[in-house]
C-alpha positions as CSV (number, residue, x, y, z in Angstrom):
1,X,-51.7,-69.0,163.0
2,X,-49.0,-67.5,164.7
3,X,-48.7,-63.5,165.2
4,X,-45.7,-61.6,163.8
5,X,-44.2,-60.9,167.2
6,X,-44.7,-65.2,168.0
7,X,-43.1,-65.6,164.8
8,X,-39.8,-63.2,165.8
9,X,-39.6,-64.9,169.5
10,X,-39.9,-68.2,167.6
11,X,-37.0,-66.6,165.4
12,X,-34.8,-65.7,168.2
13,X,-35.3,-68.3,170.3
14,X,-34.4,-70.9,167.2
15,X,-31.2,-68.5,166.1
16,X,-29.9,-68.1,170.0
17,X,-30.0,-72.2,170.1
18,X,-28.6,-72.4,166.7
19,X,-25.9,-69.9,167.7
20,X,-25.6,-72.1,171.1
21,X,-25.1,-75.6,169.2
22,X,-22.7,-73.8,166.5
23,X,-20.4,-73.1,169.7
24,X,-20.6,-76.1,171.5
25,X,-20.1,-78.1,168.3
26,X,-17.1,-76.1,167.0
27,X,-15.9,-76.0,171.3
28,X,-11.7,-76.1,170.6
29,X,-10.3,-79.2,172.8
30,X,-7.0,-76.6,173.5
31,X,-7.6,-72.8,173.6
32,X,-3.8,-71.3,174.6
33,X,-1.3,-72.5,171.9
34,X,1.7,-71.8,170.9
35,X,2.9,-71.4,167.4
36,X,6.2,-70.8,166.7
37,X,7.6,-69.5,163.3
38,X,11.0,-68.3,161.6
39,X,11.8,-64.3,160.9
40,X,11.1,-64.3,156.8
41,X,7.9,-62.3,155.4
42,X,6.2,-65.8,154.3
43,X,5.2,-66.3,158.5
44,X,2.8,-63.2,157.6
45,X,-0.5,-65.4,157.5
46,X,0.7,-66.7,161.5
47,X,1.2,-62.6,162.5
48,X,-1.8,-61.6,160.7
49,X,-4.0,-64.0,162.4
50,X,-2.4,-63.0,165.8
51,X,-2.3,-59.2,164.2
52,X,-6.1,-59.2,163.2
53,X,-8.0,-61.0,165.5
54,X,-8.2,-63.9,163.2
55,X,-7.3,-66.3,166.3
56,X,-9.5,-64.6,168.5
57,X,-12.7,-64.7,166.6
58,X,-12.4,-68.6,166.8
59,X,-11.9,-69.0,170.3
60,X,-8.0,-69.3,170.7
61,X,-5.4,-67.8,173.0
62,X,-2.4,-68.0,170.6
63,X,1.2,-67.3,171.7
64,X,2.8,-66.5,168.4
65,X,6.7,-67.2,168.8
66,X,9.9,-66.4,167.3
67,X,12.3,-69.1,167.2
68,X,15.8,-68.3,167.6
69,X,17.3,-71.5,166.8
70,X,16.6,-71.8,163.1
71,X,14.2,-74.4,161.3
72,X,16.4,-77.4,163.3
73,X,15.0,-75.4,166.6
74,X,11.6,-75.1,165.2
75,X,11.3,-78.6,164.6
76,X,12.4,-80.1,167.6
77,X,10.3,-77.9,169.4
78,X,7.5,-79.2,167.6
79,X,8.2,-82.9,168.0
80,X,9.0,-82.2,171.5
81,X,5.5,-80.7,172.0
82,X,6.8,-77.0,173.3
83,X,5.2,-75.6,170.1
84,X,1.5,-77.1,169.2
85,X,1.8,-75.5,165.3
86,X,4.7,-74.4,163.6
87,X,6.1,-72.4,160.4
88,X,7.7,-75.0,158.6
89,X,9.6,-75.6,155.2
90,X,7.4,-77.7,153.1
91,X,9.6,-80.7,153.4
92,X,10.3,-80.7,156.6
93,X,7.1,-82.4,157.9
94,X,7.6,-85.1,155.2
95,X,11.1,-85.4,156.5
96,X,10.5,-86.0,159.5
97,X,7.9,-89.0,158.8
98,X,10.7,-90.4,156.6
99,X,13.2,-90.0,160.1
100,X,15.9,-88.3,158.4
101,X,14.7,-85.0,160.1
102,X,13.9,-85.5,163.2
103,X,11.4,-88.9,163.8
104,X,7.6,-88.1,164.3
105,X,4.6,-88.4,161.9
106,X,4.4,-84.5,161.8
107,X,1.9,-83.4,158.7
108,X,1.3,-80.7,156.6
109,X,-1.8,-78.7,157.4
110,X,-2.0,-76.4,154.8
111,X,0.1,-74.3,152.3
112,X,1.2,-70.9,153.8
113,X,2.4,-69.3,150.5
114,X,3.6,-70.0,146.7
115,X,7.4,-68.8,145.7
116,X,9.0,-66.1,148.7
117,X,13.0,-67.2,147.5
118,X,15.7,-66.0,146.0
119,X,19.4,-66.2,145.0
120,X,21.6,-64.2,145.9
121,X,25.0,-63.5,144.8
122,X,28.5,-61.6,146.3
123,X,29.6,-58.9,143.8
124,X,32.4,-61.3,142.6
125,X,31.7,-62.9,140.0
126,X,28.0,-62.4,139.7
127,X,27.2,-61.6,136.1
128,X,27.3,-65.4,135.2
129,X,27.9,-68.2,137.9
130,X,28.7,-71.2,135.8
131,X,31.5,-68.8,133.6
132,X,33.1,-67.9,137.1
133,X,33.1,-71.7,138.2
134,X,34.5,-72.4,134.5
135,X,37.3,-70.2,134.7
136,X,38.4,-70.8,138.5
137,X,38.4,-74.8,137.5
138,X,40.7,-73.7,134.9
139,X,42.7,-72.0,137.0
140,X,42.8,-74.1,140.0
141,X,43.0,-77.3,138.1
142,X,42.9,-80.4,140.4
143,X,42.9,-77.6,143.3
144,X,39.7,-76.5,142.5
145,X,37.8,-75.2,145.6
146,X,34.3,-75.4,145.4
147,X,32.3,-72.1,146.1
148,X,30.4,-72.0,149.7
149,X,26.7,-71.3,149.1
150,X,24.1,-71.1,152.2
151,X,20.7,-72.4,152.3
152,X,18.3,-72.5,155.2
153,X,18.0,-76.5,155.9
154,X,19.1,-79.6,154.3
155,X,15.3,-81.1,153.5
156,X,14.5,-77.3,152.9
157,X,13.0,-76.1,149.3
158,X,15.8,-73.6,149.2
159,X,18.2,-76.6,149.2
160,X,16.2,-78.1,146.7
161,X,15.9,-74.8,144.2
162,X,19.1,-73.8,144.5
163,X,20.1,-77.3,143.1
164,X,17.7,-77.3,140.3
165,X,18.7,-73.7,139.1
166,X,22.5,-74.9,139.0
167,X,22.3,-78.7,137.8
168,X,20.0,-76.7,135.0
169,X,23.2,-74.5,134.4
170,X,25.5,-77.0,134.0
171,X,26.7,-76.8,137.5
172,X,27.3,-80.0,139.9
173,X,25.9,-78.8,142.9
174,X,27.5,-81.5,145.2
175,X,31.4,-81.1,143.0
176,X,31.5,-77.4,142.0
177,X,30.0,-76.6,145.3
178,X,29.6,-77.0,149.1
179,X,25.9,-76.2,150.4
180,X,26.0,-75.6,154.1
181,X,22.7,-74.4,156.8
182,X,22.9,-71.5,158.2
183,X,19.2,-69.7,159.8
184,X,17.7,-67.6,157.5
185,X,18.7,-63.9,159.1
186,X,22.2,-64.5,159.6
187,X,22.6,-65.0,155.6
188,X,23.5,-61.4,154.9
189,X,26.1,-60.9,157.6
190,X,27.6,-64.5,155.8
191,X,28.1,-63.4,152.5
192,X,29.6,-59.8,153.5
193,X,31.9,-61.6,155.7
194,X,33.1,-63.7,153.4
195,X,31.9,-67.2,155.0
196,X,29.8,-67.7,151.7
197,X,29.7,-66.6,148.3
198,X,26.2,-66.8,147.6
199,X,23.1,-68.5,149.6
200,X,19.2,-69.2,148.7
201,X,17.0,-68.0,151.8
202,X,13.2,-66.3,152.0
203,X,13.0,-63.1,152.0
204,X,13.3,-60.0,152.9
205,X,17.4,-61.3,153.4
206,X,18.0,-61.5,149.7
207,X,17.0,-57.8,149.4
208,X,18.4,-56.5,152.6
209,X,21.9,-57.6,150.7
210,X,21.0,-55.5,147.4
211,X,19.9,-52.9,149.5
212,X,23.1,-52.5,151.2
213,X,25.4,-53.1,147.6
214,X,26.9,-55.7,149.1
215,X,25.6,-58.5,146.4
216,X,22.4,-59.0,143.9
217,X,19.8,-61.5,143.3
218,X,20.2,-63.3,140.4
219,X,17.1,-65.5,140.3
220,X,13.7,-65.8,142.6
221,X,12.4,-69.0,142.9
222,X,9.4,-67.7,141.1
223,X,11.8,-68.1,138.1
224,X,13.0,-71.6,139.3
225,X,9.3,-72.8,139.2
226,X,6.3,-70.5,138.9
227,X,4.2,-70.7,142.3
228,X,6.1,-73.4,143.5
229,X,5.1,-74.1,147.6
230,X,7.1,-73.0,150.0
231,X,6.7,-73.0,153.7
232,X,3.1,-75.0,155.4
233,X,1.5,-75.1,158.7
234,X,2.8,-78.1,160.0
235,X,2.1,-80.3,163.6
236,X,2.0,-83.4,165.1
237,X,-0.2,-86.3,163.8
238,X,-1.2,-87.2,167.3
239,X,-2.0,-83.7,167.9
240,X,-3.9,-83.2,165.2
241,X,-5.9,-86.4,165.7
242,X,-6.7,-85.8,169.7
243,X,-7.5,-81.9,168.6
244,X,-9.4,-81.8,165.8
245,X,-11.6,-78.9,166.9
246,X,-8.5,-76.9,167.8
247,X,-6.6,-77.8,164.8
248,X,-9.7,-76.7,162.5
249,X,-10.1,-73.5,164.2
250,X,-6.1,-72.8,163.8
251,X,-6.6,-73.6,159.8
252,X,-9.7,-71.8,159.3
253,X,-8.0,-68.6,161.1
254,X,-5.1,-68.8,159.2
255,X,-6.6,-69.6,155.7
256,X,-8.5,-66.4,156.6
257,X,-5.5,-64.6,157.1
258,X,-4.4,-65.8,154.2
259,X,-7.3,-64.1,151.9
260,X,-6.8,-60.9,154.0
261,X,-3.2,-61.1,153.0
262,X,-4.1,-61.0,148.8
263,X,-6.8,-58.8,149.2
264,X,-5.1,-55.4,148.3
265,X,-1.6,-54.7,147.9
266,X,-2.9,-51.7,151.1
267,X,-3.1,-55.3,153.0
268,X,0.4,-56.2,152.1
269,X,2.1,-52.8,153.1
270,X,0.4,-52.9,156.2
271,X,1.5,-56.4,156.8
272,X,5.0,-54.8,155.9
273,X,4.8,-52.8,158.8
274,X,3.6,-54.9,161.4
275,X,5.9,-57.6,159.6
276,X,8.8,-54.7,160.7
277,X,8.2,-55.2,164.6
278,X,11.1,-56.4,166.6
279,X,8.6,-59.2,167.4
280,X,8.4,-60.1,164.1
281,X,10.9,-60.2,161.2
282,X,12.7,-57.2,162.6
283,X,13.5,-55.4,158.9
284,X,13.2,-51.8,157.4
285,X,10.3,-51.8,156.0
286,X,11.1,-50.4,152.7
287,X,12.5,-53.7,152.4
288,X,10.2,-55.8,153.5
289,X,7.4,-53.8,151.0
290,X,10.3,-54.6,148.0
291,X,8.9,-57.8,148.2
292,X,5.4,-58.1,149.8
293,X,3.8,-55.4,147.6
294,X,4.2,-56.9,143.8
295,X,8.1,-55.7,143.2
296,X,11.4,-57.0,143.4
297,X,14.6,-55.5,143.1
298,X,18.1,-57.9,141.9
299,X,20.5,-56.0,141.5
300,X,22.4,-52.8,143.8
301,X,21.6,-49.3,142.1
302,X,18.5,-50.4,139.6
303,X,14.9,-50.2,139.7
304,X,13.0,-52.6,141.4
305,X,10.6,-54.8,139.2
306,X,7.2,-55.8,138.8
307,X,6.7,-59.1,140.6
308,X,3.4,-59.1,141.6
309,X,3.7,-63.4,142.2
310,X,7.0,-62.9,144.2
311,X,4.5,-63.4,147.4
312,X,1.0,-65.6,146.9
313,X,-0.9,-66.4,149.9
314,X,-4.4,-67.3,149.1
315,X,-4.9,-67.2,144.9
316,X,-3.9,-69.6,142.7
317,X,-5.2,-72.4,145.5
318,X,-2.1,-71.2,147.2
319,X,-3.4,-72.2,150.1
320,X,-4.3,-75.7,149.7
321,X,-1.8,-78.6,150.5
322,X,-1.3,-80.8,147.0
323,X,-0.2,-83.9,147.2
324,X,1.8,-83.8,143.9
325,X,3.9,-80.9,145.8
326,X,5.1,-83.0,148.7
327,X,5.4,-85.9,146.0
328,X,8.1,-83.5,143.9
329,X,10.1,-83.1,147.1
330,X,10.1,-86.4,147.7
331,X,11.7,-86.8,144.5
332,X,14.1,-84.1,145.4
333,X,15.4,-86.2,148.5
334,X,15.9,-89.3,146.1
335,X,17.8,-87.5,143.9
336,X,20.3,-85.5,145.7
337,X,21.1,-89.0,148.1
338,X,19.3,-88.1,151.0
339,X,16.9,-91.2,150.7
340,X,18.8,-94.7,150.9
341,X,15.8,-97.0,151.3
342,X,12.5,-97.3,148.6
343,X,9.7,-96.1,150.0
344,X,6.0,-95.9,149.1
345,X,5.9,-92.3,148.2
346,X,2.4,-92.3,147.6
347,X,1.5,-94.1,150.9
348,X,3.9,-90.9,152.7
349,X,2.8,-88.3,151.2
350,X,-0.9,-89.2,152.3
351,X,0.1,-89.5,155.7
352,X,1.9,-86.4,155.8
353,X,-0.3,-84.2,153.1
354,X,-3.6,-83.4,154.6
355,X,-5.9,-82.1,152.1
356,X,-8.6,-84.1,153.4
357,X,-8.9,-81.6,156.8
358,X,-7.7,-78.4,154.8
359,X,-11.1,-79.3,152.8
360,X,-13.3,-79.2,155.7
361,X,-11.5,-75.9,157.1
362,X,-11.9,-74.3,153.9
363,X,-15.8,-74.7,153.3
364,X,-16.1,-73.1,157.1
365,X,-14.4,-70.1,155.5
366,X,-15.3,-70.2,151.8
367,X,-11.9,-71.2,150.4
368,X,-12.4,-72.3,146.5
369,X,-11.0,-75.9,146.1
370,X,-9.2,-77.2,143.3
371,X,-10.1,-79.9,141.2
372,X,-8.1,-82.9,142.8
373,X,-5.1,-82.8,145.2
374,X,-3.0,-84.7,142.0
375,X,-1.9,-81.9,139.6
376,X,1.3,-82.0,136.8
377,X,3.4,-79.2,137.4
378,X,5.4,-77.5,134.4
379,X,2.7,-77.5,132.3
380,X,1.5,-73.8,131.8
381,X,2.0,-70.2,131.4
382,X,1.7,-70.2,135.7
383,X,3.3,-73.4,136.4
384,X,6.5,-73.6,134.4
385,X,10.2,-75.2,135.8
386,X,13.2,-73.0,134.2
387,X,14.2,-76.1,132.1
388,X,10.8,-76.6,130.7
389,X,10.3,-80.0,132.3
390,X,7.3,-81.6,133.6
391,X,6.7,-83.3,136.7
392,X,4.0,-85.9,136.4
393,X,3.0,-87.6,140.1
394,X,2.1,-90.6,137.9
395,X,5.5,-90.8,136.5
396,X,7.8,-90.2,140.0
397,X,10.1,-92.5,139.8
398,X,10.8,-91.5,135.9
399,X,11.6,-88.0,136.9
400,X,14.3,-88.8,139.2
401,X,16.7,-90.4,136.9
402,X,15.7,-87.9,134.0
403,X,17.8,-85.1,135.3
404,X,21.7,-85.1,133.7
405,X,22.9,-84.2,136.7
406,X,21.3,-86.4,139.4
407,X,22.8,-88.4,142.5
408,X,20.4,-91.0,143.4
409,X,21.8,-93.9,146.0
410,X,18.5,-96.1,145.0
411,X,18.3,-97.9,141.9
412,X,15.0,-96.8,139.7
413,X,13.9,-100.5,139.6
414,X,14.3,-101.1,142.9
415,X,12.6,-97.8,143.7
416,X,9.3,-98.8,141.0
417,X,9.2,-102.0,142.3
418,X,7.8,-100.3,145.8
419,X,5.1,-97.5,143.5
420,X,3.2,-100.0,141.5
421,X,0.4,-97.3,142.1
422,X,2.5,-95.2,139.3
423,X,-0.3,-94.3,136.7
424,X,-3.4,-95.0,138.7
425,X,-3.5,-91.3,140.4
426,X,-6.3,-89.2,139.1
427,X,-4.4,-85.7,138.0
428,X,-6.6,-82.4,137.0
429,X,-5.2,-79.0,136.5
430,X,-6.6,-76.0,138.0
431,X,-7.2,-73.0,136.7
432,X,-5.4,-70.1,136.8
433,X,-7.6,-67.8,139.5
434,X,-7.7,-65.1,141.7
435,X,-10.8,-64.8,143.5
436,X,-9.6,-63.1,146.9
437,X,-7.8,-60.0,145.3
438,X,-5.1,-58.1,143.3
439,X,-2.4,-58.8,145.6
440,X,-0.1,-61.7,144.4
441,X,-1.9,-61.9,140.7
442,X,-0.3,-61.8,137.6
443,X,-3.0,-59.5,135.9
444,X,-5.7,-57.8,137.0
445,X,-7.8,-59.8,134.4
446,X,-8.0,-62.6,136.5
447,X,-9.1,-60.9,139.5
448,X,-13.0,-62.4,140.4
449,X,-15.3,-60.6,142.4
């Protein structure tokens, strides 16, 4: 039999080599990296991984960079290889599979955030959008002008939201309106000179503008659709593939991040102020806490209001990259015309959507996991679309020519004769949860421990 002190050398000696094989089996191919993002509050989880040492504890040497040139920069510089991980709008990577944004297999790693956006407004006219488009048709007649709104990028979700939120008014985005890019901080200075009348962006440049009385919010995204995606971690496939280690270590620092980010609303005002650095977002930060510590304010001169889901990082499976949500954007691009072929969405959103690695990541770090990577969305008190409609994965094509006001340049048959797999996806609805904290819940009820 073995004495107590043979037994603890035994220990020691077994833990040291377990400790050894854990590092040489988890050895990242690429230790520096570079990571570039955009200046909006929803790059927090990239900061706070750089911020906190989430990066460091799994081996990396991360440059964390600020890109200048607007999501079009960022995703060049990605396909180009100068960034190894990027920031990116959730529809970007799926995109630029498609080649009408670029042309790479890039995919989508994981889900930064849920919701982030909002619309914002000039002081003309902004007690009721479709009554001021009404009355300057009537006046204009066959003159009319449309109104100038700005969103962040073409394939962007901002595109995509502010779309929904005015064909569900009545309003023809592509006739009442024009829609034009413009990078995310120059918004503000936009709309007060005049260039635009409104705009969709991330925040905190929806509430630097009601801040200053120069315009008001007049819907979040939140409102649009409750914990809708909004920006992932995206990269290249061929990256991914040749660094596997790497990528793993990136995810799993991130997703931690993440979890640090919900777990008190102390988290999220210190975020706000690291957020603040000239480095960073480069905003007050009483106004980027408006939005990162459960309130929002829309309109100059009021109260700001609880919205404690304006921001979601890590609850509600925030984190985890469904395949239904790329699905619903591609539905987006068939039905405002920026798809002219039929493609196999299913067969893109699986090469792009990576739920398979965000899985293996997310065990390392215990992440929960929802049921399936196939969900409806608009079916619940925390998963709702402002007209009450439903999108169903196994239903795709159905939902694009549903809409009243829809501009598809593919015919639905000719798009269903390409998705025969319509009805054979396996959908399950996760619950409503909040295991990592009060931050970015809608009551403290569902808080776990």
């Amino acid at each position: 039999m073995k004495s107590a002190s043979g037994l603890k050398g035994l220990t020691l000696a077994g833990l040291t080599l377990g400790l050894a094989a854990t590092t040489l089996m988890a050895a990242v191919e690429k230790k520096k990296l570079t990571i570039g993002f955009i200046a909006l509050t929803d790059c927090a989880p990239i900061v706070i991984a750089e911020e906190k040492g989430f990066f460091d504890k799994y081996g990396l040497d991360v440059h964390v960079v600020k890109e200048g040139g607007g999501w079009p920069g960022i995703q060049q510089k990605v396909i180009n290889g100068e960034y190894d991980f990027s920031h990116a709008l959730a529809g970007m990577p799926i995109a630029a599979t498609l080649g009408i944004n670029g042309d790479a297999n890039l995919v989508a790693l994981l889900s930064l955030d849920f919701n982030g956006n909002g619309i914002t407004f000039g002081n003309k006219g902004s007690e009721s959008l479709k009554k001021y488009i009404d009355a300057k048709h009537a006046k204009e007649g066959g003159k009319y002008k449309p109104l100038d709104f700005g969103m962040v990028h073409p394939v962007s979700t901002h595109n995509y939201e502010l779309r929904y939120w005015m064909a569900t008014s009545g309003i023809d985005p592509d006739a009442d309106a024009t829609i034009k890019p413009f990078p995310p901080p120059t918004m503000p200075s936009n709309l007060i000179a005049g260039n635009i009348e409104g705009y969709c962006v991330g925040e905190p440049w929806n509430e630097r503008v009601v801040l200053k009385k120069k315009g008001s919010t007049l819907v979040t995204n939140y409102d649009i659709w409750n914990n809708n995606p909004e920006k992932v971690l995206q990269a290249r496939a061929d990256f991914v593939e040749k660094n596997p280690e790497t990528t793993k270590a990136v995810m799993k620092a991130i997703i931690e991040a993440q979890m640090w980010l919900d777990e008190s609303w102390e988290h999220r005002k210190e975020a706000a102020k690291i957020l603040s650095k000239p480095n960073y977002v480069k905003a007050p930060v009483d106004v980027l806490e408006k939005s990162m510590t459960g309130t929002f304010q829309y309109l100059k001169g009021q109260d700001s209001e609880p919205n404690p889901m304006f921001n979601v990082f890590a609850n509600y499976y925030a984190a985890y990259p469904f395949y239904s949500h790329g699905m619903w954007f591609i539905t987006q691009m068939y039905r405002w015309g920026q798809l002219e072929q039929p493609v196999d969405m299913k067969a893109v959103i699986e090469k792009t959507y990576r739920p398979d690695l965000f899985e293996i990541a997310a065990k390392e770090v215990g992440y929960a996991l929802p049921p399936s990577p196939w969900k409806k969305d608009g079916v619940d008190k925390y998963n709702m679309f402002m007209d009450g409609k439903v999108f169903d994965p196994n239903k795709a094509v159905e939902y694009i020519y549903s809409f009243k006001v829809t501009h598809p340049k593919v015919g639905e048959a000719e798009l269903k004769a390409v998705n025969g797999w319509e009805g054979s996806l396996k959908t399950a609805q996760p619950d409503y949860v909040c295991p990592y904290g009060p931050a970015g819940c809608a009551d403290p009820k569902y808080v776990t421990e």
